[in-house]
N, C-alpha and C positions, 0 to 999 in steps of 0.2 A: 577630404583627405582621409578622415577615420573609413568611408566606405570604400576606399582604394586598401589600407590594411586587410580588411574584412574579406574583399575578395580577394586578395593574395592569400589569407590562409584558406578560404574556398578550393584555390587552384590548385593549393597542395597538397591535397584531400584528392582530389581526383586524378591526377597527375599520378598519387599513390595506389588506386583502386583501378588504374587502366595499365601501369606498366607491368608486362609478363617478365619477370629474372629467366626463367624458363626457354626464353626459346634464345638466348644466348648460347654460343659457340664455343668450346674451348679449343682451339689448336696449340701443334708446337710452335716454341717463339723462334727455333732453328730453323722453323720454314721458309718464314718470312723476315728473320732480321737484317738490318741494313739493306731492306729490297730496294726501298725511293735512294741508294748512295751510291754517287759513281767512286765505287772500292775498287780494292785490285782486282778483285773478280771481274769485275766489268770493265774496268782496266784492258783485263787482259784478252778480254773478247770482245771487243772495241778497236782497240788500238796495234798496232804492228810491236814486232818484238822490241824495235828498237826503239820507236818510240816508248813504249810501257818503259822500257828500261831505264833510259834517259830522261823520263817526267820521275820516275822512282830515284834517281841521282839527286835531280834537282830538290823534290821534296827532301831528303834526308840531308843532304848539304845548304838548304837554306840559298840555293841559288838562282839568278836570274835567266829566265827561260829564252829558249830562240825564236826570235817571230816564226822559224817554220815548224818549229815544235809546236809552239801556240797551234796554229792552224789546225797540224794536225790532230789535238788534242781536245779541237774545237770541233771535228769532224765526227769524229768518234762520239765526242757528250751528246754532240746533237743526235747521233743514230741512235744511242744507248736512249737517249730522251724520247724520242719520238716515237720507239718503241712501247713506252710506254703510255701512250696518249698524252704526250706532252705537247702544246701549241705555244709556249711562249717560253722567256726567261729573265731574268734579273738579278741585276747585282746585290748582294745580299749585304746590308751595313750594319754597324755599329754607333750613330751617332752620337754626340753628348746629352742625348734628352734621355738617355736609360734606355732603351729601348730600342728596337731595331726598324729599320727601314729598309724601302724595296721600290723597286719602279720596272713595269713588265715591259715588253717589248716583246710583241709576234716574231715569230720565225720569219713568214711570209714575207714577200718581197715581189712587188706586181710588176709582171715582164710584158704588161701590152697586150691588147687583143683581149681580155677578160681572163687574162692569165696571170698567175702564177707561180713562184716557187719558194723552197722553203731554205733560209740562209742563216749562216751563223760562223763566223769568223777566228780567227786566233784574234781580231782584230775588238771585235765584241767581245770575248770571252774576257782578255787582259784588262778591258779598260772601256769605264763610261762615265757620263758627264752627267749628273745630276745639279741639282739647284743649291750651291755651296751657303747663298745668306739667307736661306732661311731655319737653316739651322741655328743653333747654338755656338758661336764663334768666339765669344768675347771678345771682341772689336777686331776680329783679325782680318773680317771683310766688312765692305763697306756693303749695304742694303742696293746699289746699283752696280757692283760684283757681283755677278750671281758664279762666275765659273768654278767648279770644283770636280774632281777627280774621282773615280772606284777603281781601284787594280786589285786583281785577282791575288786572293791570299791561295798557291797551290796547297799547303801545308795541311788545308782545312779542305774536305772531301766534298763537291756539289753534291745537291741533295732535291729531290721534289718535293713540291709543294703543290697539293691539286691538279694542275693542269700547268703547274709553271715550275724551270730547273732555277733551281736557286745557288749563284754562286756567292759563297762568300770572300767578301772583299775588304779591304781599307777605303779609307774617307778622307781626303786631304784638300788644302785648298790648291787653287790655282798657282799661292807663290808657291808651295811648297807645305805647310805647316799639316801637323797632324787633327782633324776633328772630330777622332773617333776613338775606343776605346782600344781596338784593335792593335794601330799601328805603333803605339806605345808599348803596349808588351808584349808585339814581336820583336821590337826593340827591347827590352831589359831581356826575356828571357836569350838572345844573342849574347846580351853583355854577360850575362849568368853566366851560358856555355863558354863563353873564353874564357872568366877568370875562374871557373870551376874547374874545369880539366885540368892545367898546370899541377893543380894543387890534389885531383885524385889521382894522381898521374905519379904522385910521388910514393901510393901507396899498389899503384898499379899500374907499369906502364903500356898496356894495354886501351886503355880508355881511350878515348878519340872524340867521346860527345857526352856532355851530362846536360840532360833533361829534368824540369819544373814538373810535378805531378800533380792532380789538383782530384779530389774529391768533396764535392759541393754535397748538403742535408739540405735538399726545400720545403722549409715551412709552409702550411696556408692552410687558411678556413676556406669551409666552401657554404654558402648561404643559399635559399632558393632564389631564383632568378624574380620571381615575382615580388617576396618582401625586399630584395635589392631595389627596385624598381620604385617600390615606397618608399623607401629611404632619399631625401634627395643629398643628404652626406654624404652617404655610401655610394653615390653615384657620380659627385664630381667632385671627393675629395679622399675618396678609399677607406675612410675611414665611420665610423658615431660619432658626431661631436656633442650627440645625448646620447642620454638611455642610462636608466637606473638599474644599478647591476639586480642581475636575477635571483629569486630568494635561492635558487642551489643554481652554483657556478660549476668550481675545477675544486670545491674543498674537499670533495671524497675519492677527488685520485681515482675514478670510476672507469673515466676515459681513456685514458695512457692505458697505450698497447692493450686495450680492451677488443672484442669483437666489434670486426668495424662492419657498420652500420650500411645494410643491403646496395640505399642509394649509391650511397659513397664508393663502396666497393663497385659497383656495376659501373663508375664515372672513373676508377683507378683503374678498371681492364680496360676499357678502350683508351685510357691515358698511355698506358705502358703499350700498349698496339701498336697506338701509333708515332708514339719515342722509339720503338723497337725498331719500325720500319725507316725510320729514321735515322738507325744506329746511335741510337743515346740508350748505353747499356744500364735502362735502370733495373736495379735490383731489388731496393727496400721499400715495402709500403707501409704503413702502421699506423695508428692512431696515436696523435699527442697531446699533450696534457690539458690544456681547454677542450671545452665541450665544440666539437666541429671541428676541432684543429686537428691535422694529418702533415703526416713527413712522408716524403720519397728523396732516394738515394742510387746512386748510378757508382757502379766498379768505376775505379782511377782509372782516370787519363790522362795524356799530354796536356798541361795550362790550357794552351790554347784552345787545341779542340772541345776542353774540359767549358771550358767560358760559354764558346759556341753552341755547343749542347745545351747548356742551363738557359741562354736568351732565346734559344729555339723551344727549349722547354715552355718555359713561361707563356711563351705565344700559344705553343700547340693545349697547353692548362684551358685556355681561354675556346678557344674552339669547340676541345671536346664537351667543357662545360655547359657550354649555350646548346648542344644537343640535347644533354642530359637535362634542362630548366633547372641550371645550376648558373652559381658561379662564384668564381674563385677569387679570394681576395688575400692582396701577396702585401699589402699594407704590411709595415712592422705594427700596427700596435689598433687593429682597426676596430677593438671593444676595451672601454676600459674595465678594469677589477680584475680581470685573467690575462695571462700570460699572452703575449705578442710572438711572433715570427722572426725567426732568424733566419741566416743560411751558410751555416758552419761550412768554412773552406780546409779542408785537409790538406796540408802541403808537405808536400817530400821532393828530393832528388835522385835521381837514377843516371846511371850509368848505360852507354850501351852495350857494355859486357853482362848485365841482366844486375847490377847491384844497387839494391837501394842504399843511399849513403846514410840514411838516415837510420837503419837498422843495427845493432849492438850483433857481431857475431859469437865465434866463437872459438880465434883466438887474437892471442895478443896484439897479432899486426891489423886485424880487423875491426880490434874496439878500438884502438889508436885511429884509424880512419874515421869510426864511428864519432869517436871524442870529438874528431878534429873538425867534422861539420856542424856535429851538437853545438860545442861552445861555440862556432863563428856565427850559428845561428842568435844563440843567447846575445852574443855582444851586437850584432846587425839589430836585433830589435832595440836593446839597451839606448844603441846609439840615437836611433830615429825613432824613438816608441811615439812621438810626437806628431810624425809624419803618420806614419801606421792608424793612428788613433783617428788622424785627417781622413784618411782613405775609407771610412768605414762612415764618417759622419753622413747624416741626411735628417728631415727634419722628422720622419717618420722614426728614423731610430732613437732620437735623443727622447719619444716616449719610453721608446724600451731595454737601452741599458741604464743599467743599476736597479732596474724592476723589479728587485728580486727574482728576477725571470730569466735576465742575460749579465752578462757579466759587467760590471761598473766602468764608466770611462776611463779608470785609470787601467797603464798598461800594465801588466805583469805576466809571468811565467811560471808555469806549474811543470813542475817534472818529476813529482814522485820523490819520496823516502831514499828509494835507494841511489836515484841520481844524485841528488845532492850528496848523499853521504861521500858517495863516489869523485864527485866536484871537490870537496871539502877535504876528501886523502891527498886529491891531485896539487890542490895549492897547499897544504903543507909540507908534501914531501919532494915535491921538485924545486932545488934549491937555481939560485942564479950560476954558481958554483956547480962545475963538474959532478956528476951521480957516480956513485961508484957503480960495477957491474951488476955487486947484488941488489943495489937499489934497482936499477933500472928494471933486473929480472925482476925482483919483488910484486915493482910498481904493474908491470905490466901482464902479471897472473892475474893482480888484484881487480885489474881491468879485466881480463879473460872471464872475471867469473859473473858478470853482468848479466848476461843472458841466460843465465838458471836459474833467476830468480824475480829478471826484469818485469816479465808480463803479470805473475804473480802478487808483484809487490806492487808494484804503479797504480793508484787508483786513478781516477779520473775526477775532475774537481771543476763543478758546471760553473763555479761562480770565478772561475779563468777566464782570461780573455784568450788567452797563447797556452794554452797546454801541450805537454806532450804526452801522445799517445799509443806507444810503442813502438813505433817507426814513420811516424808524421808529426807534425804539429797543427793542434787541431785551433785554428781562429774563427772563436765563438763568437765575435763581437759582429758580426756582417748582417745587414738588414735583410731582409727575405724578399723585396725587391730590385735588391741594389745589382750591378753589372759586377759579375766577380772578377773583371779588370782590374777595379780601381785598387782593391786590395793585393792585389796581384801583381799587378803591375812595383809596386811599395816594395813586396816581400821580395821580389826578383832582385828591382835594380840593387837593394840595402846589402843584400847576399854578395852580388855581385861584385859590390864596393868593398864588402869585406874580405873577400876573399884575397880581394888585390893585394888588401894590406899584410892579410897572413901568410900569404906568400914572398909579400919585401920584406916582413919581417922574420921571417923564418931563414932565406937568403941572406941577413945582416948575419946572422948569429953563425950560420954557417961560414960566412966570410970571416968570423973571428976563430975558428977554429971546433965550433959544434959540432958533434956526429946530430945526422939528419932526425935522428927519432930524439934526440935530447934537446934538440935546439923546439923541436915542434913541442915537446912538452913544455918543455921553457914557457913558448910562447902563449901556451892554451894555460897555463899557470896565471901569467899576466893578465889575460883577457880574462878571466873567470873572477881575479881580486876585481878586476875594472867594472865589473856589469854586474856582482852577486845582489846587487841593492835590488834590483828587477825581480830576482827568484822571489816568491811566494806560496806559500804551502794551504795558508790558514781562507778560511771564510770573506770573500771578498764582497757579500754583502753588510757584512759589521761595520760600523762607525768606527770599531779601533781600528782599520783598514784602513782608511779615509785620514784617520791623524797621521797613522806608523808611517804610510804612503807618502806623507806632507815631508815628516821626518828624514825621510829616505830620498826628499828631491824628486819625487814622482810625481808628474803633472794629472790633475784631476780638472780635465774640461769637460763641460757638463753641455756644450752646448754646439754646434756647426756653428754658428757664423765665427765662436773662438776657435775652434779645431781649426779653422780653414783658414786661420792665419799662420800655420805650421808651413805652410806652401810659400809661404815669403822669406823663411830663414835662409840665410844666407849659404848654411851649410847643405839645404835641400835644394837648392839652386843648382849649386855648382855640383852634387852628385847627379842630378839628371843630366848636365849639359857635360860633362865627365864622360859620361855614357853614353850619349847621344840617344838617352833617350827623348828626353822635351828638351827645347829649347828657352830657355827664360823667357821669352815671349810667349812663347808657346805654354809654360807653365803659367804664368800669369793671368794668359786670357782662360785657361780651364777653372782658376781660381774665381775669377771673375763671374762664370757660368753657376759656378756650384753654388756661388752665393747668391747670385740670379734667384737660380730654383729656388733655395732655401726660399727667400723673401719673398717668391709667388706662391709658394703654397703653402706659406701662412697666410697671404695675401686674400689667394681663394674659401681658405677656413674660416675667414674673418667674415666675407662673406656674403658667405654660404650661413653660417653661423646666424648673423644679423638678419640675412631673408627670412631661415626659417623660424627664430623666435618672435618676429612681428609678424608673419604672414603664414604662422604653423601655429606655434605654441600658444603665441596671445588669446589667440582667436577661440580654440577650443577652451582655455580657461575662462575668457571671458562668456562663453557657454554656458559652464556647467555653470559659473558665478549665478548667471540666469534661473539654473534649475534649481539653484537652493535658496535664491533668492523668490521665487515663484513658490517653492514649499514652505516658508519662512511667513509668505502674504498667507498661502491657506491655512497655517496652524493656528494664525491669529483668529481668524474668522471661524474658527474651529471651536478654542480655547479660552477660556476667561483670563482674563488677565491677569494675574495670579499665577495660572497654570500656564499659558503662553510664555511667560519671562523665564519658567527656567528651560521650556521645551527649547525656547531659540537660543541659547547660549552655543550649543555646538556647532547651530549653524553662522551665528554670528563671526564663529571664531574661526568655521572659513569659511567666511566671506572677508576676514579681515584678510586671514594669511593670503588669500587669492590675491586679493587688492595690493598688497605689500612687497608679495613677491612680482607680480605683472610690472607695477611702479619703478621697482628694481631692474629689473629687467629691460625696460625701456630705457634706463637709466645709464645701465653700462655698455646697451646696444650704442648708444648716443655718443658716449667716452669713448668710444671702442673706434667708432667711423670717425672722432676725431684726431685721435692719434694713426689713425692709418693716414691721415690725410699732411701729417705732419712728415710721416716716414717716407710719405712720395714724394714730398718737396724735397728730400734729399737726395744733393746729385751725386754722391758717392755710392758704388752698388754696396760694399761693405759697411758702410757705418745705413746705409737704409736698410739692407739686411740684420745687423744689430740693433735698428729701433726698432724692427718688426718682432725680432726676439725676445727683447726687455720692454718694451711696452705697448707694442698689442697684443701679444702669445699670453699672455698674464690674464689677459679680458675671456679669453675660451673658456678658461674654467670658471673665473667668476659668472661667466651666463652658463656655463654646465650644471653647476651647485644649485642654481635658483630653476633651471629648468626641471633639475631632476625632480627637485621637492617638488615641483609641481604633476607631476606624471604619478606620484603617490598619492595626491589629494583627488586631479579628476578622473570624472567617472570611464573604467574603460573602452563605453561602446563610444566616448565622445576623443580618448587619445588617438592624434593622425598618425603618428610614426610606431610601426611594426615595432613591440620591445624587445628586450635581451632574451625573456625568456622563448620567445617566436623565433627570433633567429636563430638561438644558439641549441636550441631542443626541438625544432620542426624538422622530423625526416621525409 
């Protein structure tokens, strides 16, 4: 194993001495962007007028298409495809394993005779059948159900892949139920757009449609492919479950936004290539704050498509990677001592009259608008921060919030000096009791003058989970793996719910006799006393944060399997099934799933963990034990004995700690496959996912502690696994 290390830095040596940066290409990215995406361009050289027009209805209205639209729609993708050396295609999914799936299907179609031709249907395009039980279900099929569904999402653009068109779909079973991350939040962001509009509608009645906007930040290290390959953690668990941090990590701040490093950078042009040709408009590249760790950033888009992009992302990460003898690890937390991976979700609302709701204008009747989605957002989090905080859980993140590195499990809101001040004039000066006129005017200059000052004054505050950031709020808390559904999906349906309410209650107040902009203040008054407990300004990795937070009724779970009982409350039940977005069964079994995962892959760390300390780590300690025990026989033969006794003292004293710590280690490998063996016996998926939490999660670090001291004692042409310092500084 140490000579498998030894040739992965070999290979990195030469891999560095044969690649030319030099005969790289630069073009424009307008040449080729969005080339593999059937857009309107292609749309419209594709398809007949009327068709393009009436597929452009149906995407913007969210409606159901005509089997002869299908067809023809299907005729056209196929010409547009096949133009382009396209031979196959496939439904493109989201399923609940993270990750996306696909299943090809030739064009061709054998007419007899050794013939040929090439088909594709409105009837294909709509809809295919995949293998529903082997997915992720939570008991919603049975293991001899196999039948389940893909219907075409129009909303989301087909797109190429190599040699195959890839549509993007939904994932359902055969009764009916949703299995994927998709058909959920095209469901909330629906229920969004109906109980949204009423209420911008009040300050414009122009509106007709308000849209979710989502800008995703993805984190990731990128490590050589060959010390990946030594690693067998890093290889089927994402993550080191050893490695002694390296004598210089991320404490000199060197890296952030530093000159990024040739490889990397030559592995971020072909990255962005071929996102670009894919129309995932990234834009931001840049070095982050561990050593290896890199961010990219795509302009806002529609939720949806925004999601769709980031899982297409991830995949295309991986591809370009393995060309370059790279690759990428989206682990939240895949070394410990430095910072782990996020993937900060921006979210806002838009109008289709071009207004982002979330923006402070520049006058009175516009920060009134502005006010009126701020606080219903503050009180949607307030309400459900418990849910929200579920949605983000996995077992990868619970290493990296409150890391000092991502924001603490508790929820809160950051919104800057001057908003609050602003918050804080609104609920004392707007009485239950009639305004008189100058107040009203008063009140709403006071508002007016937000925007001369907003951007200036706002800082931004990393140790938020919910900040706001001048016309979004930015949710730091999200794993750098994870599916930006699942948080997405949370932020929609919550908004959505709220908004119901501030529209019936806005409609009470008016039915007692309110003018429309006093009763809305009225009511942004109420909601603002109701939720201020959430605002927080101050350092959320401090301990006094942790007490105030207890003080304040704000839940501090520290773990998934607790998060993921927020999905039982009775009050997140009945908002999903309110909305139609999940059905209580349907919420249930994804519950179900998430806790699944969680307790396989501690499952697998466990191990993974126990293989390689008795069949990695032992082996080489008991080695070197060898080598000083063999130097220890020659000093004696060397030495008088006198001089012999204090020469051996050092080595004595490792040979003991070798011995002590090996002992050890065998010790808690042994405890460790006992309690896994206790958490199997349990038939509940939730409380087995809670003993996998509280007592085998607890055994990783104690065989960490003992392993590391050991990678400091032996010698290191004799350690097998690649260290911190080889992964995180070999370019």
């Amino acid at each position: 194993m140490a000579q498998l290390r030894f040739h992965a830095l070999q290979s990195i040596l030469n891999r560095q001495m044969n690649y030319d940066f030099s005969k790289e290409k630069t073009e424009k990215i307008s040449d080729y962007y969005a080339a593999n995406v059937f857009h309107e361009r292609e749309m419209e050289q594709f398809l007949s007028k009327d068709v393009y027009r009436r597929i452009q209805e149906c995407i913007a209205k969210g409606a159901r298409l005509e089997r002869d639209l299908a067809d023809e729609v299907a005729s056209g993708m196929k010409a547009w495809a096949m133009s382009k050396g396209v031979t196959h295609y496939t439904h493109w999914f989201q399923p609940l394993t993270g990750r996306t799936a696909e299943k090809h299907d030739a064009f061709f179609t054998p007419s007899g005779g050794g013939r040929s031709f090439e088909e594709f249907g409105g009837a294909q395009l709509v809809q295919q059948e995949p293998d529903a039980s082997s997915f992720p279900n939570g008991g919603l099929r049975n293991t001899f159900e196999a039948r389940g569904y893909t219907a075409w999402d129009p909303s989301s653009p087909a797109f190429i892949m190599g040699d195959t068109l890839c549509i993007p779909t939904v994932f359902v079973a055969y009764t009916g139920e949703a299995l994927d991350y998709k058909a959920p939040l095209l469901k909330a962001l629906a229920a969004l757009n109906e109980a949204a509009v009423p209420v911008a509608q009040m300050f414009d009645r122009n509106v007709t449609r308000v849209t979710a906007t989502l800008g995703w930040e993805q984190e990731y290290f990128l490590v050589d492919d060959a010390l990946f390959r030594a690693r067998p953690d890093l290889t089927l668990t994402g993550r080191t479950l050893f490695g002694h941090s390296s004598s210089k990590g991320q404490q000199l701040d060197d890296h952030y936004f530093g000159s990024i490093p040739e490889r990397a950078s030559a592995f971020m042009r072909d990255l962005e290539k071929e996102a670009h040709k894919l129309g995932i408009p990234i834009k931001t590249r840049h070095n982050e704050v561990a050593p290896n760790q890199f961010e990219c950033a795509p302009i806002f888009e529609e939720a949806n498509l925004a999601v769709d992009h980031n899982q297409l992302l991830m995949d295309v990460m991986e591809k370009v990677a393995h060309k370059h003898g790279l690759r990428v690890l989206l682990h939240e937390k895949p070394f410990a001592g430095i910072n782990g991976s996020g993937k900060h979700n921006n979210w806002s609302l838009s109008t289709d009259t071009g207004v982002n709701l979330l923006s402070p204008g520049n006058t009175p009747k516009t920060n009134i608008r502005f006010l009126t989605f701020f606080v219903n957002t503050i009180k949607a989090v307030h309400d459900y921060a418990d849910l929200l905080r579920a949605s983000i859980a996995s077992a990868g993140n619970d290493h990296r919030l409150g890391a000092n590195e991502a924001p603490p499990a508790i929820i809160s809101i950051f919104i800057g000096s001057q908003l609050t001040r602003v918050l804080q004039d609104l609920e004392k000066r707007v009485k239950d009791a009639d305004m008189s006129p100058d107040e009203k005017t008063d009140l709403k200059l006071h508002i007016g003058k937000i925007p001369e000052i907003l951007l200036d004054n706002t800082d931004r505050n990393r140790t938020s989970p919910f900040a706001f950031t001048g016309n979004k709020f930015e949710l730091r808390a999200v794993g750098s793996q994870a599916n930006c559904s699942s948080p997405m999906v949370v932020m929609n349906s919550i908004m959505a719910m709220q908004l119901r309410k501030f529209a019936n209650d806005v409609e009470a107040l008016k039915k007692k006799g309110k003018k429309k902009d006093e009763a809305i203040l009225n009511v942004l008054r109420k909601y603002i006393q109701q939720s201020k407990n959430i605002l927080f300004e101050g350092n959320g990795y401090g301990e006094e944060w942790v007490k105030e937070a207890a003080k304040r009724g704000l839940s501090n779970i520290r773990t998934t399997p607790h998060a993921l009982d927020a999905y039982a409350d009775k009050s997140v039940v009945e908002l999903y099934k309110s909305l139609d977005v999940l059905s209580p069964e349907e919420l249930e079994a994804r519950t179900e799933i998430y806790q699944e995962d969680y307790m396989m892959r501690i499952q697998i760390e466990s191990r993974v963990a126990g293989d390689m300390a008795l069949n990695h780590i032992i082996p080489a300690a008991l080695n070197y034990q060898g080598r000083v025990a063999a130097t220890l026989k020659s000093l004696k033969e060397v030495y008088s004995a006198a001089e012999f006794k204090s020469l051996a003292a050092p080595h004595d004293a490792i040979i003991k700690e070798l011995s002590q710590r090996i002992t050890k280690i065998q010790q808690l490998v042994k405890d460790m496959i006992e309690e896994r063996k206790k958490a199997n016996a349990i038939g509940s998926v939730r409380d087995c996912a809670l003993a996998y939490c509280d007592h085998v999660m607890p055994y990783l670090e104690q065989i960490r502690y003992e392993v590391d001291k050991l990678e400091l004692l032996v010698e290191d042409d004799l350690w097998p696994l690649p260290k911190y310092r080889e992964l995180l500084f070999t370019k």
